[in-house]
N, C-alpha and C positions, 0 to 999 in steps of 0.2 A: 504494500500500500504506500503510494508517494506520502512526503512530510505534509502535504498543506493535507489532505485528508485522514491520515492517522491525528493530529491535530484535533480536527472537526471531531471523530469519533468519539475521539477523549472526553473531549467537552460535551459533548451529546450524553455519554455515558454518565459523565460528572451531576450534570445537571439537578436531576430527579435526588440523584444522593446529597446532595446541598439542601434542596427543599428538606429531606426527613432529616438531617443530622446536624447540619451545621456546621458551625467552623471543628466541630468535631469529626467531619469526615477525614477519611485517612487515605490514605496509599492504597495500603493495600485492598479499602471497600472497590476505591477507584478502578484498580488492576482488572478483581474480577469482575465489576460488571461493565468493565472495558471488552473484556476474554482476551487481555493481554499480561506479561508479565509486568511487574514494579519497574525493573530498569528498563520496557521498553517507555515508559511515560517521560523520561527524564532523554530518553533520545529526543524527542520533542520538545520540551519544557524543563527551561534550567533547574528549577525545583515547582516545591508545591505553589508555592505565591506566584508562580508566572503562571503555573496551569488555573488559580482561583482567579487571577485578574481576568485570565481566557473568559472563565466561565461566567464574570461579570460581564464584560464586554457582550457577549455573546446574549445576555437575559438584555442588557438595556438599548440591543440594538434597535435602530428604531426601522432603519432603510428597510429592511423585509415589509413590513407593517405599510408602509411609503410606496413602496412598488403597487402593493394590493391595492392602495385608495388609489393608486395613478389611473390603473387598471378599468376599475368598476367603469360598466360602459352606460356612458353618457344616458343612451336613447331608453334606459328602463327607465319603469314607473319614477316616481320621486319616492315611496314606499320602500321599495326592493331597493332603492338604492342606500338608502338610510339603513334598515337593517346589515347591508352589506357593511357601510362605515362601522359601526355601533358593534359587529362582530370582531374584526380587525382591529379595530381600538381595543376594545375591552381584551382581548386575547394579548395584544402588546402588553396592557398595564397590567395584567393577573401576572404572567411571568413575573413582569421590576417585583411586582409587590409580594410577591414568593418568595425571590430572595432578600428584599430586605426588610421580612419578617425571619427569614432563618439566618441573615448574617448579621441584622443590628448594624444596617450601615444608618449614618447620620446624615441629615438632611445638609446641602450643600448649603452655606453663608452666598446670601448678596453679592456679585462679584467677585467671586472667586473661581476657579477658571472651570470647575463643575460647574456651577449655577450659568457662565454663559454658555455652556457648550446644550442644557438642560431648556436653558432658554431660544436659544434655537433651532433646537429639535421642537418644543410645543410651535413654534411660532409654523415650521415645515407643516407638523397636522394641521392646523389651524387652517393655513392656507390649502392644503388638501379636501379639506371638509370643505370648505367654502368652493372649493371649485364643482365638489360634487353633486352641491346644494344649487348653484346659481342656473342651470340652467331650465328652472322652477320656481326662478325670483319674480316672476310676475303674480303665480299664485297664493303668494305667503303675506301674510300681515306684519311681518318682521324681515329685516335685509338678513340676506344668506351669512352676514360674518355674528346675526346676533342669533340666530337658528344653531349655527355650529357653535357657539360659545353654549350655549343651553344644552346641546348636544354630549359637548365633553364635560362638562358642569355633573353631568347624570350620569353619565359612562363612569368616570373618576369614580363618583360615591356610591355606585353600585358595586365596582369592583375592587374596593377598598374595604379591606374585613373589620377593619377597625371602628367604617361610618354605617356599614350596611346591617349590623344588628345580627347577622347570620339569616338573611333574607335579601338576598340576593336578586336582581331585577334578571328576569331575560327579554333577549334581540327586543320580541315582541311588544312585551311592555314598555320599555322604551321607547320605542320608535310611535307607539301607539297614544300614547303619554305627549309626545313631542307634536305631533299631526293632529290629533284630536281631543285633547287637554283629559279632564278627570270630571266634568260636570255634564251631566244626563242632559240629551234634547229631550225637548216635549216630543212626545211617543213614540221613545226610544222602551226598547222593553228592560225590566228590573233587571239591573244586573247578579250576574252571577257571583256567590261569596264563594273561594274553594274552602275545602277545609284542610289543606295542605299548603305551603308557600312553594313556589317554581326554582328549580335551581340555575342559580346564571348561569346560562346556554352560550358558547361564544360561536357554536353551529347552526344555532335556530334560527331563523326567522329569512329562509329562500323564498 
């Protein structure tokens, strides 16, 4: 296996064992659910901390997540296309927030060179939603950049374990929430109460 793809593996392999253990994971959990041995990881990665940095880089990339909103084709519904966003988003920020609830990273200071690199990647979405949004700006009561701001507003706090209460919103409600608010038309029929909550879906809502 060439070095850039034994690399990737590692880190693929890494990943999931970061979520359950933490900065307690080890070498040797790494190896096996790599299926490789301990000295082949260090063929790759000087030690553990260039393979953990990997495996941050790798949770807080944004470009994958960027390509998909690029992607989403114009000519659907404005529906199907919101639920597309709102999938891709929330599947982006459930990763960051996986790991740092399992490594206790600290939130970047104002100006320091995380928070603008942090800041620039939101402003990238930002402008991604709003593109996805706009060409449905005549039907909206709100401009396409305050539609996406509401958007990621509820994305964020849905998949944020800390704000979401362990009720979790899915695609649907969301998108459904955003298009047709929370208040009954007249002879609209009773709504329905579950008696279960829905678990955020980052697959739902095709």
């Amino acid at each position: 296996m060439p070095p850039d793809e034994r690399r990737a593996a590692i880190v693929e392999a890494t990943l999931p064992l970061v979520h359950e253990h933490g900065n307690g994971v080890t070498v040797r959990m790494i190896a096996e659910a790599a299926g490789v041995a301990e000295g082949t990881i260090f063929t790759v990665f000087r030690d553990k901390d260039a393979l953990m940095t990997a495996v941050r880089d790798r949770a807080f990339d944004a470009e994958p997540a960027l390509r998909e909103l690029d992607a989403i084709d114009p000519e659907l519904p404005l529906r199907r296309r919101l639920h597309d966003v709102v999938r891709i988003v929330s599947g982006h920020l459930q990763e960051a927030f996986l790991l740092i609830a399992a490594l206790g990273f600290p939130m970047p200071k104002d100006g320091d060179e995380a928070a603008v690199r942090r800041n620039a990647v939101n402003e990238r979405f930002r402008a991604a939603i709003i593109a996805v949004i706009e060409p449905d700006a005549a039907d909206l009561v709100v401009a396409p950049a305050d539609l996406a701001h509401l958007l990621r507003m509820l994305v964020f706090s849905a998949a944020h374990p800390m704000i979401n209460d362990g009720r979790p919103l899915s695609v649907e409600q969301i998108v459904d929430t955003l298009l047709d608010g929370v208040r009954r038309r007249a002879g609209a029929p009773e709504p329905i109460h579950p008696t279960h909550h829905h678990e955020f879906s980052t697959t739902g809502g095709n």
